[in-house]
Phi, psi and omega in degrees: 000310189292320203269329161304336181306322192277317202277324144290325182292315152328285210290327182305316183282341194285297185289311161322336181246055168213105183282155168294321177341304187306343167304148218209134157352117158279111193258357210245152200257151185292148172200141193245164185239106176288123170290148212238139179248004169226117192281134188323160147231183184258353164312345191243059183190005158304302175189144177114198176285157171233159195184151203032074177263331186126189181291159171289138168198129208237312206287038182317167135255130181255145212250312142226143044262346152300220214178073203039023169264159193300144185293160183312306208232145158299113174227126192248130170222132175269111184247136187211192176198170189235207175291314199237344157274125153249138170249174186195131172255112185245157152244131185233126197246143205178149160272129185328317214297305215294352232236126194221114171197137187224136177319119216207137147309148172321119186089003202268034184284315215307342183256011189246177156266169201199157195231147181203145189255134179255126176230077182287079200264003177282325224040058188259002197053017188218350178211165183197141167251132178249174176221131182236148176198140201275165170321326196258349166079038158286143178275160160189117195240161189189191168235142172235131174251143127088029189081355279151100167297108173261128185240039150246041183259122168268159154212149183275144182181170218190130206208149171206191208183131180231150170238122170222206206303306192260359195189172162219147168237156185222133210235125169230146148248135202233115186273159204303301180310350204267334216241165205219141153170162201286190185235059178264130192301357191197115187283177184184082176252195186273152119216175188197149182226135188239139166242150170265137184240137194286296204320270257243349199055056185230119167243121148277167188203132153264120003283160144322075199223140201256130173285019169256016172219091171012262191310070190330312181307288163327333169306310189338140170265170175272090165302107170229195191063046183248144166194185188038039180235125235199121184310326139122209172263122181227115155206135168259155169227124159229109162303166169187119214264141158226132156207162203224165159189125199240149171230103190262165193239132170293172184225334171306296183281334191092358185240154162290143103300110182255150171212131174240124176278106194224137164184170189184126206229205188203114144248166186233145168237131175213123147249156194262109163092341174073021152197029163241167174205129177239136177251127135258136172230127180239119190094018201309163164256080156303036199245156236235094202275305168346131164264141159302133226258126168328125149215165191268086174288351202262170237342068197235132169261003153234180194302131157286147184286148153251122162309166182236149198270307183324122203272000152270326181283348196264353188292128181045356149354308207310319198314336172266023165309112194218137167321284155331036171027080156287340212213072181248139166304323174291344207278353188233117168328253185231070168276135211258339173184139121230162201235167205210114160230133179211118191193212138250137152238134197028219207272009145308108150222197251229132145191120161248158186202141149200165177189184193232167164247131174234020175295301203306322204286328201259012194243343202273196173260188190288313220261022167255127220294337197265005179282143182093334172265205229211165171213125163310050201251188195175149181192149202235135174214124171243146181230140187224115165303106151230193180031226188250119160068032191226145188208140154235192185170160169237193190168116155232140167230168176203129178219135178252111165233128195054229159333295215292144156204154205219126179232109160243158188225154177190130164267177186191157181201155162275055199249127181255109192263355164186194176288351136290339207232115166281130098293153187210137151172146180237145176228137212223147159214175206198127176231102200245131192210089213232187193251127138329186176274330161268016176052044159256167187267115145307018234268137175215132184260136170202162179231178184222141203225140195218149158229165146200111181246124169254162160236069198280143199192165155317287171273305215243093158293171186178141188200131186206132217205127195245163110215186210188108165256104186295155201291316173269021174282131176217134181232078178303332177266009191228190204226089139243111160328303181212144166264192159072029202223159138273114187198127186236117220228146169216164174216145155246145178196137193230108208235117207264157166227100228255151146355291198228194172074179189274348213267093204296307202197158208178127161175180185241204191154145193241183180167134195231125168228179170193140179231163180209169143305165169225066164252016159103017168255118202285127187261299189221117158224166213213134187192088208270159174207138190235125181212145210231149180194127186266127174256176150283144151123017270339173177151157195203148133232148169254161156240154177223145139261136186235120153237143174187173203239133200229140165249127195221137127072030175050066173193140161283116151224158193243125179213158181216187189183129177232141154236147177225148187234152167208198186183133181210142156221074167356252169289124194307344177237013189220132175205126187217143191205148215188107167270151173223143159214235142169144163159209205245176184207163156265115185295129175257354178236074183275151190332175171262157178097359206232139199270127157356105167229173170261189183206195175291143144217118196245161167204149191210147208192117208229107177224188195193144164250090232230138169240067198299031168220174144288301186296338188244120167245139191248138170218140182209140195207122182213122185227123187234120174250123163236182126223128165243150177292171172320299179302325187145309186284164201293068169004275157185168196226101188264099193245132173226129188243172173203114168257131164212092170259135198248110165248129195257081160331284167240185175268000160243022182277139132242153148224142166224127170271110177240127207259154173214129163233105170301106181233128177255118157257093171208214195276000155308292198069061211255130181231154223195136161199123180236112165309130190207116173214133189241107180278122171248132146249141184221111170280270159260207214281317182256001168242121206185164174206124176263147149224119185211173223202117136202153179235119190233096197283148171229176174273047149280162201211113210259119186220116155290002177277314194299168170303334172228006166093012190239133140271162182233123174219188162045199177250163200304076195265311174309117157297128179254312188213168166205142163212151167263154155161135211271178125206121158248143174214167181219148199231149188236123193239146190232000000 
């Protein structure tokens, strides 16, 4: 009772304090768009007068490395629109040398140039959707939220992309039915068009928007002269066929195991209304085609984060976003159906989510009442939209398995204090009721608390940041690391920008945190100092210092580390980059009998990308982690390599390979070489065929003496697993 009473008092005050005073001028220019009976091409922007194109729009601006002075390059983009499209034509006048774009898997844009349409098709000032597309007119579409580009919104839509002596041109049809937007006979969104230049770092903007105002939306000029237009009846249906067959080797026994897998499930979309989108999957193959990105697991005192991958968890995810991760997806396995609703109504919006897990029922023992069964979840998120850039919102999730149920509840707000200036905060609580290691019921009740006031600016950043986890807080379904802390963190940073010259931006930043438990006992404190400088070509580097002090295993320690990192990309087809670091760290998994100590720590870290093609990109990644003790010897020594090549046939043939090799030097001598190699075709987000491969050798060796008849010497020679495995699917739109 007392803590809803806190959770009202929270909402009450957030929304009393956004007066309209906080509203602002809209300064950004109007544009009407004409309908068209003849849909563009890019043959008629090639060369000569252009004529019936649509509206004109010329007038670029740069966000960087200026400040609303005219962009470097010429740029023109043409808007028109039919029954069924909005088009956008960009012409980019450039010399070819300079012009950096290459045959790319869908979304692989980030290192070309690139041209991209913002579409605030609500006009609500709080969400947009862009479409970005590379010279050659690879795609990559996403939602920008919260200050933040999310790029796990797909959408079907269709772009193309030409190079020629002096310019590229990019051609989008973006279809209506792709878009959420209100059902008003006469439209009235947000947009803004941007072009990006790699060489030069230069982001341009139609309308002119500036980083002495957060918020990217807000900026948008206003588009009208969209009317009679309409998403139509949109429903997907994608069926989809899978089968896999894998042979691990048990290392308890000494035996293969073969498992062959065959299955074939539906997802389903259906919108309501032109302002829900209900998602179903019923039987999905949630498995994971993406390889997980190298990281350094050893010696880590908490869980490391994996982004999650899945193409159902990730669509419209953000809505159930909160500073606090209450909702992370990987935490759900292995599922048998999920349903998804999502949307806006006026300044509302929405999100439901449930699926089962049937990992847990398959983790227990045979002979336990809980084999076979399944865990339940669900989560509710309503968000209310005020003033300019301000939102509030709740969020419950719940998961059931067997006995255990697990309830977290949270409010959360948004306050917006000028065009710079941020409030964020959440109050979270949580009643978990989990099965132990002896599978008795645990309960524990706790709450959570988040403040945060930013400042995002041109030059002058800032972030001074509260959270306060109670010692009985549990999020099963969330991504927390550690409970039991108090911890209050601020960052500064001052980013000079010079005029002229190659040198873009330079400046330092500082950042402090300290946490204590909370029975008053200082756990961690911490603290860095950095300073960074952006060239033209691009390239950069920073250096840091870091120190700080840990209560560990009821013990202190003080360790530091200076590191320096850089990155460059020169040469138009090579981009290389390298971190180094040294000082001292804490062994947290020390021999048993041997107490926590520090020790040396160096980590180093070197890849390059090569594209000696448009189509072939070459990749190499090498992360060397150590600790030795004080005296010398080697604790242990973690070298992780990554070879990885992608040849793009077309834009929707790839093939890719990827080799990975793992060596732990500690008292294991654990060694690791994995194969991963994937034929894709992607016509779009839903229609596609995977064929893939991967294999995995370890450094065994077979001694009938040892306990499983297996030892580890020599090199990863042994096969331990191998799988095949196929999936098509197709997507059918109505």
């Amino acid at each position: 009772m007392i803590y809803g009473i806190r959770i009202g008092l929270f909402v009450a005050a957030v929304v009393a304090a956004s007066p309209a005073a906080f509203a602002q001028d809209q300064t950004a220019r109007a544009l009407t768009i004409p309908r068209t009976s003849h849909p563009p091409e890019i043959d008629n922007f090639i060369g000569g007068e252009i004529r019936d194109a649509g509206v004109r729009v010329s007038d670029f601006r740069q966000r960087e490395p200026g400040d609303g002075i005219p962009s470097s390059r010429t740029t023109e983009a043409y808007l028109s629109y039919d029954d069924q499209n909005l088009y956008v034509v960009f012409v980019c006048h450039e010399d070819r040398d300079k012009i950096r774009g290459r045959m790319s898997n869908r979304e692989d844009i980030g290192e070309d140039d690139a041209v991209t349409v913002y579409l605030d098709t609500f006009r609500d000032g709080q969400r947009a959707y862009y479409f970005s597309v590379n010279p050659l007119g690879i795609q990559s579409d996403g939602v920008l939220t919260d200050g933040s580009g999310d790029g796990r919104f797909d959408a079907l839509w269709r772009s193309e992309g030409r190079i020629f002596s002096d310019r590229y041109v990019a051609l989008f049809a973006i279809p209506f039915r792709s878009l959420r937007f209100s059902n008003a006979d006469r439209q009235t969104w947000g947009i803004a068009l941007e072009r990006s230049i790699r060489w030069n770092n230069e982001s341009s903007f139609w309308p002119s928007i500036t980083r002495r105002q957060t918020s990217l939306v807000q900026q948008m000029a206003t588009a009208d002269g969209l009317h009679d237009i309409s998403p139509g009846r949109n429903i997907q249906l994608i069926p989809y066929a899978a089968y896999a067959n894998a042979r691990v080797l048990d290392i308890g026994s000494s035996q293969y195991q073969t498992h062959a897998d065959s299955r074939a499930g539906l997802d389903a979309k259906l919108v309501i209304r032109n302002r829900l989108t209900l998602d179903m999957t019923v039987n999905p193959d949630f498995s994971q085609v993406e390889t997980d990105d190298l990281q350094v697991t050893v010696n880590r005192r908490f869980e490391v984060f994996f982004p999650e991958k899945r193409p159902f968890f990730l669509e419209n995810i953000d809505y159930f976003d909160t500073p606090l991760q209450l909702l992370f997806t990987r935490r759900i396995v292995n599922p048998e159906f999920g349903v998804r609703l999502t949307g806006k109504i006026g300044r509302w919006n929405v999100g439901l989510f449930g699926s089962d897990d049937r990992a847990p029922g398959k983790q227990v023992d045979a002979e336990s009442p809980l084999h076979g069964d399944r865990a339940l979840i669900g989560a509710m998120r309503i968000q209310r939209e005020f003033g300019q850039d301000s939102n509030i919102g709740i969020l419950a999730a719940n998961r059931r398995f067997g006995s255990s149920e697990s309830w977290t509840y949270a409010a959360d707000a948004k306050l917006r204090l000028s065009p710079t200036w941020y409030l964020r905060g959440q109050m979270a609580y949580s009643n978990d009721a989990s099965y132990d290691d002896s599978f008795e019921l645990d309960s524990e009740t706790g709450q959570g608390y988040f403040a945060d006031l930013s400042r995002y600016g041109r030059n002058f950043s800032y972030t001074l940041s509260y959270q306060d986890l109670s010692p009985g807080f549990r999020a099963p379904l969330g991504f927390v690391r550690r409970v039991d802390t108090r911890t209050v963190t601020q960052y500064a940073g001052y980013t000079f920008r010079p005029q002229e010259g190659k040198n873009l931006s330079f400046g330092p930043s500082v950042y402090f945190g300290i946490n204590w438990d909370h029975a008053g006992r200082l756990q961690d404190r911490y603290s860095s100092i950095d300073y960074r400088m952006d060239f033209t070509g691009p390239a950069g580097f920073n250096v840091t210092r870091y120190d700080a002090y840990e209560n560990y295993a009821d013990r202190g320690f003080r360790y530091h580390t200076m590191s320096a990192s850089f990155y460059a990309n020169w040469i138009k087809r090579f981009t290389f980059y390298g971190d180094l670091g040294a000082g001292t760290g804490v062994n947290y998994s020390p021999p048993e009998g041997v107490d926590p100590f520090i020790g040396k720590v160096r980590n180093f870290s070197f890849g390059f990308a090569w594209r000696p093609s448009e189509q072939l990109r070459v990749e190499q990644y090498y992360y060397y982690s150590s600790l030795r003790a004080p005296d010398g010897p080697a604790v242990f020594v973690n070298d992780l390599t990554r070879a990885k090549i992608n040849f793009q046939f077309t834009k929707a043939l790839s093939l890719r390979g990827i080799v990975d090799y793992y060596f732990l030097a500690d008292s294991s001598r654990y060694k690791q070489l994995t194969g991963d190699f994937l034929l894709t075709y992607l016509l779009n987000p839903g229609t596609a065929l995977y064929v893939g491969y991967n294999g995995r050798f370890e450094n065994l060796a077979a001694n009938p003496a040892a306990p499983a008849g297996l030892v580890r010497l020599g090199d990863p020679t042994h096969p331990t697993s191998r799988q095949f495995f196929v999936k098509l699917s197709y997507l059918l739109r109505y």
